[in-house]
Backbone as CSV, one residue per row, in Angstrom:
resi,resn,N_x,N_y,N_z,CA_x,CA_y,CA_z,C_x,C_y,C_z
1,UNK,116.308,113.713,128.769,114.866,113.611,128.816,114.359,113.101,127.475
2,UNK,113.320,112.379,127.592,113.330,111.153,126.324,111.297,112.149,126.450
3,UNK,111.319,112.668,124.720,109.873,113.531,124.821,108.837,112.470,123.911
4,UNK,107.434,112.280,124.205,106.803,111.498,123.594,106.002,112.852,122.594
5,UNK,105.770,112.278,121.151,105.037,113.212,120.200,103.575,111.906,120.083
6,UNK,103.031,113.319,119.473,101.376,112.945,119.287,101.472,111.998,117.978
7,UNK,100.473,111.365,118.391,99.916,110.605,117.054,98.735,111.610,116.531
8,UNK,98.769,110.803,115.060,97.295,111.950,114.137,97.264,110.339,113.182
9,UNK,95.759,110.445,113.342,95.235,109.650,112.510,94.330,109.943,111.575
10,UNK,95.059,109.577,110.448,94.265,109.732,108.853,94.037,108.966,108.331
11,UNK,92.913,108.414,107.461,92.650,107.328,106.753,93.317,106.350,107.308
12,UNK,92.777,105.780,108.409,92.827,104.364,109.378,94.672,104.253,109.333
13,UNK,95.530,105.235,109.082,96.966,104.986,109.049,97.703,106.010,110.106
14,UNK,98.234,106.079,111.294,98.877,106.697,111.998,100.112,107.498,111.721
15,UNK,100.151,108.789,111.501,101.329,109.245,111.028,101.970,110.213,112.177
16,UNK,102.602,110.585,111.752,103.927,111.795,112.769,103.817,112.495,112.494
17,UNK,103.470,113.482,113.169,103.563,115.322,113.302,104.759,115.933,113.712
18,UNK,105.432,116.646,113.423,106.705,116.964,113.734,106.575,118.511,113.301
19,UNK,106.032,119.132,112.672,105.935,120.577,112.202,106.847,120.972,110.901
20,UNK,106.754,119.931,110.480,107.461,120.207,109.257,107.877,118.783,107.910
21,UNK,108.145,119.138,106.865,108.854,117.809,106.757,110.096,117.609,106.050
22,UNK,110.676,118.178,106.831,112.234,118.069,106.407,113.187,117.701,107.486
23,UNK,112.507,117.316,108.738,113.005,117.156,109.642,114.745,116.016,109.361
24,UNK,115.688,116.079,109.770,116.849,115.108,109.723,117.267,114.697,110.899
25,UNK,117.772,113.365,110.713,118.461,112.252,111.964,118.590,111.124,111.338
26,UNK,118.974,110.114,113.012,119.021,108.725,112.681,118.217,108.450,113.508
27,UNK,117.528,107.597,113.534,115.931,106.624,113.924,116.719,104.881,114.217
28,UNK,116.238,104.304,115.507,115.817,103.133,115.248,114.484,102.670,115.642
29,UNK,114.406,101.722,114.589,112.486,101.569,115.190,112.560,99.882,115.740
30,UNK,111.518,99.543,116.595,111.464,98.242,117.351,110.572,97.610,116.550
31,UNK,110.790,96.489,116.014,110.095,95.817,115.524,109.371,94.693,116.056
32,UNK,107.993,94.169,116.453,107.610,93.049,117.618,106.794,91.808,116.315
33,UNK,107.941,91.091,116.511,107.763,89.939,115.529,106.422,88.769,116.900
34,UNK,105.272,88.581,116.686,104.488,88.141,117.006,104.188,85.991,117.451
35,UNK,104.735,86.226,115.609,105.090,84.757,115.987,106.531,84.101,115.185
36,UNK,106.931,83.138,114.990,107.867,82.811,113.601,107.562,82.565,112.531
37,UNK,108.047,83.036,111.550,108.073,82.416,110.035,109.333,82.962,109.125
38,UNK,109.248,82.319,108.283,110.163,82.367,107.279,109.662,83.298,106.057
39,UNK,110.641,84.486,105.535,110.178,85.235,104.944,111.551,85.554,104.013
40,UNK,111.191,86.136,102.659,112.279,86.746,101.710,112.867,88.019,102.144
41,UNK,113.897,88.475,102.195,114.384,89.739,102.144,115.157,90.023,101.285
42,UNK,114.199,90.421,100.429,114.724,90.902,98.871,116.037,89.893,98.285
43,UNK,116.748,90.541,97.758,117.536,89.761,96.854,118.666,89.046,97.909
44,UNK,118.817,89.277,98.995,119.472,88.803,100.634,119.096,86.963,100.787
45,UNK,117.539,86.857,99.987,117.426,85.345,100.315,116.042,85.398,101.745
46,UNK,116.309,84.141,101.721,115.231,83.436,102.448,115.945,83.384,104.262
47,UNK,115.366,84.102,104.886,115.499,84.335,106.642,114.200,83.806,107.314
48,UNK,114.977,82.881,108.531,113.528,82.224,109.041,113.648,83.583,110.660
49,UNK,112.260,84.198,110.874,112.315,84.991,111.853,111.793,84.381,113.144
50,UNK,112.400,84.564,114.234,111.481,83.937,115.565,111.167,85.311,115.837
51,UNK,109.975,84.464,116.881,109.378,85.518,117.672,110.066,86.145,118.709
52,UNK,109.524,87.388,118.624,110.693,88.387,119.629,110.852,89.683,118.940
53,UNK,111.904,90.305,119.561,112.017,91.860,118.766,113.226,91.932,117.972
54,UNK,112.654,92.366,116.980,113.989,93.435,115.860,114.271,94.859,115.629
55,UNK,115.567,95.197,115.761,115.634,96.491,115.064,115.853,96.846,114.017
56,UNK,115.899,98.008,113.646,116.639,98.988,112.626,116.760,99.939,112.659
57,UNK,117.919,100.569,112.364,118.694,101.576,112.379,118.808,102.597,111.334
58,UNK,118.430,103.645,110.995,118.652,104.604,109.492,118.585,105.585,109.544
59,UNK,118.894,106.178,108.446,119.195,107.406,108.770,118.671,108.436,107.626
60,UNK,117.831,109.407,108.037,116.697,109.985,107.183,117.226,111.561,107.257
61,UNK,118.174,111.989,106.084,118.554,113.340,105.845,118.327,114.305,104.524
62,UNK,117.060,114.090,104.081,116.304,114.436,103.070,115.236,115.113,102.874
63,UNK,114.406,115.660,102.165,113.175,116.492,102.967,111.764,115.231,102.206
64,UNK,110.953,115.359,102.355,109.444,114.640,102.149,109.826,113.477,102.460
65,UNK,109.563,112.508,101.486,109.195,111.498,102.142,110.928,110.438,102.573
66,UNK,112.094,111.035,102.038,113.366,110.482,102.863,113.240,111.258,103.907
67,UNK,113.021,112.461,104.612,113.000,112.973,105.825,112.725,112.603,107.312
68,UNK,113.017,112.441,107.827,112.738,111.695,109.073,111.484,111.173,109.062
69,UNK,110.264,112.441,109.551,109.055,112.050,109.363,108.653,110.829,107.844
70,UNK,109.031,111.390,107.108,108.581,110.862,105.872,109.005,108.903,106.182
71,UNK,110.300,109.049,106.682,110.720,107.606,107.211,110.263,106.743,107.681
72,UNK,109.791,107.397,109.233,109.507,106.728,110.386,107.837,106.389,109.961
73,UNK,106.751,107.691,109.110,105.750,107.455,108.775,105.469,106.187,107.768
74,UNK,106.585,106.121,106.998,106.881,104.465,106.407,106.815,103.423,107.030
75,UNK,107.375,103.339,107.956,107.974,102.133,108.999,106.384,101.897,109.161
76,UNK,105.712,102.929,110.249,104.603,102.489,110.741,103.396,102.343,110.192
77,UNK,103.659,102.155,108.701,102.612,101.723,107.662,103.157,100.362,107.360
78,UNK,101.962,99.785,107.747,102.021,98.083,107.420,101.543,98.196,106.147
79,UNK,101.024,98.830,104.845,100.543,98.783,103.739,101.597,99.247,103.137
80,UNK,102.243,99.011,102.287,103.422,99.285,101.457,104.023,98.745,100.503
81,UNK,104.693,98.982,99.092,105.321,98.433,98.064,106.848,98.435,98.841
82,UNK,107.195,97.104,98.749,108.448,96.649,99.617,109.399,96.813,98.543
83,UNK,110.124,97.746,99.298,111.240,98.842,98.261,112.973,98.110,99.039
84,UNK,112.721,98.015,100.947,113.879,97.891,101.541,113.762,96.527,102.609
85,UNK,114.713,95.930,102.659,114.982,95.061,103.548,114.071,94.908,104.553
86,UNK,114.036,95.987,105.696,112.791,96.431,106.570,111.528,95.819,106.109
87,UNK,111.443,96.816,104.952,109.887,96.201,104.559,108.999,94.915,104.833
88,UNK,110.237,94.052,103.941,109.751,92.090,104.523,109.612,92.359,105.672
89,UNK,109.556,93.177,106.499,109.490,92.795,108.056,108.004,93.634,108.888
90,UNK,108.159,95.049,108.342,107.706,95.822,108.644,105.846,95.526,108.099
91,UNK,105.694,95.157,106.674,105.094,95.120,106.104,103.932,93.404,106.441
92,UNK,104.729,92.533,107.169,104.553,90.954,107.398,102.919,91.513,108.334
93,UNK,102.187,90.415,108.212,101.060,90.077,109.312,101.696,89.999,110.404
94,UNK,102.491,89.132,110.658,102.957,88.571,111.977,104.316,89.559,112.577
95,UNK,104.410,90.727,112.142,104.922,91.691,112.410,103.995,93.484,113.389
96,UNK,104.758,93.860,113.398,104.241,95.688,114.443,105.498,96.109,114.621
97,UNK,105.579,97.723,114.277,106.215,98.303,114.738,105.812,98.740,116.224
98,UNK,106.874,99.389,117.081,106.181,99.622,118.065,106.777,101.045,118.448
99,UNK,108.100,101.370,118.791,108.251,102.369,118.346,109.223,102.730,118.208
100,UNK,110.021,103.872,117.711,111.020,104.647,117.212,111.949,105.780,118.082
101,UNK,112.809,105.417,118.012,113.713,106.413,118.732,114.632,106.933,118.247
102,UNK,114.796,107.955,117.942,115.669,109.157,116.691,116.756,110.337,117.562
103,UNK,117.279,110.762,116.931,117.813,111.837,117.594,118.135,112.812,116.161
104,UNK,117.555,113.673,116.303,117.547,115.160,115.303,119.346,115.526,114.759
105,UNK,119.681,115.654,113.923,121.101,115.980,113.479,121.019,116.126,111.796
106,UNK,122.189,116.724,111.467,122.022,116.661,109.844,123.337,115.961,109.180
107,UNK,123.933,115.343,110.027,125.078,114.079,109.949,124.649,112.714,109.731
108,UNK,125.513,112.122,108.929,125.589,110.365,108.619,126.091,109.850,109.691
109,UNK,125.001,109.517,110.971,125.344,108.735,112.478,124.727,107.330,112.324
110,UNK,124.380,106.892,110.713,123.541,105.588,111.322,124.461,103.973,111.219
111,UNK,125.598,104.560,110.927,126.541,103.695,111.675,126.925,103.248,112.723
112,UNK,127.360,104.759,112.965,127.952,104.877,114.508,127.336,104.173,115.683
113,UNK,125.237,104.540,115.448,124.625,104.519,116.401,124.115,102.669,116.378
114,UNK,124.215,102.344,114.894,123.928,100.689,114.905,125.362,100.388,115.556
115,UNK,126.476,100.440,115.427,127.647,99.977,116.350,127.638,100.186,117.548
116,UNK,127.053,101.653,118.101,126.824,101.252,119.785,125.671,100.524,119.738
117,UNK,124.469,100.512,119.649,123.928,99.566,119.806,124.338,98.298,119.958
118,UNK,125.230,98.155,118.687,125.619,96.221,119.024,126.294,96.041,120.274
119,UNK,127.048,97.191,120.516,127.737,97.166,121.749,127.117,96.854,123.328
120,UNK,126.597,98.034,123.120,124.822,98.158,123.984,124.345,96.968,124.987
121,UNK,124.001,96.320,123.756,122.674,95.446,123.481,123.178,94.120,123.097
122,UNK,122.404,92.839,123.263,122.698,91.693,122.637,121.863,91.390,121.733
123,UNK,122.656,91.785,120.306,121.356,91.901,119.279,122.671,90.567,117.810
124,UNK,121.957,90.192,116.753,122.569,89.277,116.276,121.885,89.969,114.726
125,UNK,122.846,90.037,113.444,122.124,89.922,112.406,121.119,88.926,111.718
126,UNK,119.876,89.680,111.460,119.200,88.525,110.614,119.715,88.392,109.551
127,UNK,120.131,89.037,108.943,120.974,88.489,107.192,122.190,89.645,107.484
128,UNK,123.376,88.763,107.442,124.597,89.289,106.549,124.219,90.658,105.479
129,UNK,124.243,91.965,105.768,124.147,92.853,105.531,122.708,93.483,104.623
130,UNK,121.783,92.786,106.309,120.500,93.365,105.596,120.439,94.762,106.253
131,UNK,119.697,95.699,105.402,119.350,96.798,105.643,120.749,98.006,106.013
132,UNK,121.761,96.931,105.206,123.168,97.505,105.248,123.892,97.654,104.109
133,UNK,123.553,97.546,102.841,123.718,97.528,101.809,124.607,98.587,100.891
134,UNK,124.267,99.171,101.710,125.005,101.005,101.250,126.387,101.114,102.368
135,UNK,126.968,100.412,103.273,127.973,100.731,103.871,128.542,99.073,104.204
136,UNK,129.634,99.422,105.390,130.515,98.206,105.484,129.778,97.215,106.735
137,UNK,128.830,98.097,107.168,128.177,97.235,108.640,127.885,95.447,108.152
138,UNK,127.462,95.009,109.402,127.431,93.897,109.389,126.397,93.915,108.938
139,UNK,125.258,94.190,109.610,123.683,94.504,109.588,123.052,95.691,110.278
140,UNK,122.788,96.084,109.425,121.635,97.472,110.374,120.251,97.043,110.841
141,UNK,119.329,95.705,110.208,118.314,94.828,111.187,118.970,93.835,111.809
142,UNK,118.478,94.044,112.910,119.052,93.107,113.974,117.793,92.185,114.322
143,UNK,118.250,90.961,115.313,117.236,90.610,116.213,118.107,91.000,117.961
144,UNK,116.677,91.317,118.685,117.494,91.164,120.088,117.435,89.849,120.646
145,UNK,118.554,89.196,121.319,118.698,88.147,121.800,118.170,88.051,123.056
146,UNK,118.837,88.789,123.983,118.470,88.778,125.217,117.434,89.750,126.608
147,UNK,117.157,90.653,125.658,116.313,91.601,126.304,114.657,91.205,126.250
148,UNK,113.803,91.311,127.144,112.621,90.381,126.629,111.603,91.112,126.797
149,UNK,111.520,92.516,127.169,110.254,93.890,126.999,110.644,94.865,126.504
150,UNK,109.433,95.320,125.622,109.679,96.423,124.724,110.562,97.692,125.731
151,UNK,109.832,97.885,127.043,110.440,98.079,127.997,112.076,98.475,128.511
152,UNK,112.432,97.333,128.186,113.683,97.212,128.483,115.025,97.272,127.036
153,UNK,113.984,97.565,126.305,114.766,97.890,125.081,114.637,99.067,124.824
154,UNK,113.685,99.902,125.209,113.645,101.216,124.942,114.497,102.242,125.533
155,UNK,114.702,101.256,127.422,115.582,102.094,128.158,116.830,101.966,127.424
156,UNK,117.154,100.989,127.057,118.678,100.412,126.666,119.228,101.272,125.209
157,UNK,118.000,101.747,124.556,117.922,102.503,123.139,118.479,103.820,123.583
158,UNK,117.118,104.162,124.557,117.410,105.906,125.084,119.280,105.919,125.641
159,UNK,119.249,105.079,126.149,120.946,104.951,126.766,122.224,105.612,125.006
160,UNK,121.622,104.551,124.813,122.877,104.800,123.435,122.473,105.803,122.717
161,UNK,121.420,106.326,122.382,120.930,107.277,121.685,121.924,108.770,122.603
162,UNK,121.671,108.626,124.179,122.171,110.131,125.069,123.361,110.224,124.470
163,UNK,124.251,109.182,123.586,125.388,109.628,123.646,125.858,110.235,122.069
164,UNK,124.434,110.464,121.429,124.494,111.534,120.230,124.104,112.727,119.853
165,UNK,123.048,112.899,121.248,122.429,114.250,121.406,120.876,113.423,122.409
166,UNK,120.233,114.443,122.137,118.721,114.003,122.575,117.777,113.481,122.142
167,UNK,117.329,112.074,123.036,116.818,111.253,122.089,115.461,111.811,122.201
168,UNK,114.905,111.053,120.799,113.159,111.155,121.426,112.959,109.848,120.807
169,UNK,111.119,109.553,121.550,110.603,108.144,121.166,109.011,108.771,120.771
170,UNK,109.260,108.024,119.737,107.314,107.721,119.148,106.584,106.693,119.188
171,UNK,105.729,106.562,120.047,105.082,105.096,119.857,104.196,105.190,119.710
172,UNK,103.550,103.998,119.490,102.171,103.869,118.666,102.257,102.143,117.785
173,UNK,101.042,101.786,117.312,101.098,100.965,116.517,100.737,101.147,115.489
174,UNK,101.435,100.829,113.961,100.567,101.186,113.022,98.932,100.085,112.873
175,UNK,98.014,100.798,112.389,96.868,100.175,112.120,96.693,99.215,110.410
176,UNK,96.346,98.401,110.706,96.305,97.169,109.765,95.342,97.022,109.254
């Protein structure tokens, strides 16, 4: 069973309630690239993005603002000092998050769960070890190739997610 949480809105920015903030897991969030352009990702270089969806995969086992909440409340802030790979993405005009699907644990799964995914899913790296920097993966942002509704990526998410525990999804858009 895949549970939807509330949104709370503060100062025109949508955040996550979770009852705490130390919450731990691995998260991937959907990214809905609007139109194409070409953008930097950090010291990775110059990536031209099409339109369509991206993921990412991470893994938030820390309390405040590395903590899950603290994470995912990142992601869905389009206002931000671009610290990670994501960011160029997250942070773009022609970008939205849309939403996030995590599963609660206090283990390093955000490997595991970007490898089923690739498995999963027909997803392709945008840069040679973006948002992968800290391990051996190929890429932890992806683009999806062949799936073409948020829809149908979410079912395909919840799928790989059942096989780490129980997923949940947050959606929402952040406000701009």
């Amino acid at each position: 069973m895949v549970t939807q949480l509330a949104r709370h809105t503060v100062a025109s920015e949508r955040y996550l309630c979770f009852g705490g903030s130390g919450l731990k897991g691995t998260y991937t969030i959907l990214i809905v690239c609007k139109q194409a352009f070409r953008t930097r990702l950090g010291r990775l270089g110059l990536v031209n993005v099409e339109k369509g969806f991206c993921l990412y995969t991470g893994s938030a086992l820390g309390d405040g603002a590395v903590s899950l909440e603290g994470r995912l409340n990142r992601h869905f802030r389009a206002s931000k000092k671009r610290r990670w790979h994501v960011d160029y993405l997250t942070s773009h005009p022609k970008c939205s998050v849309s939403f996030a699907v995590y599963v609660k644990s206090p283990k390093h799964l955000e490997c595991s769960v970007n490898q089923a995914i690739a498995r999963a899913l027909d997803v392709k790296a945008l840069l040679p070890h973006a948002g992968s920097s800290d391990c051996r993966c190929q890429s932890h942002l992806t683009r999806v190739m062949s799936l073409t509704s948020e829809r149908e990526i979410f079912r395909a998410l919840a799928g790989v997610y059942r096989g780490f525990g129980k997923p949940v999804k947050f959606s929402g858009k952040a406000a701009r």
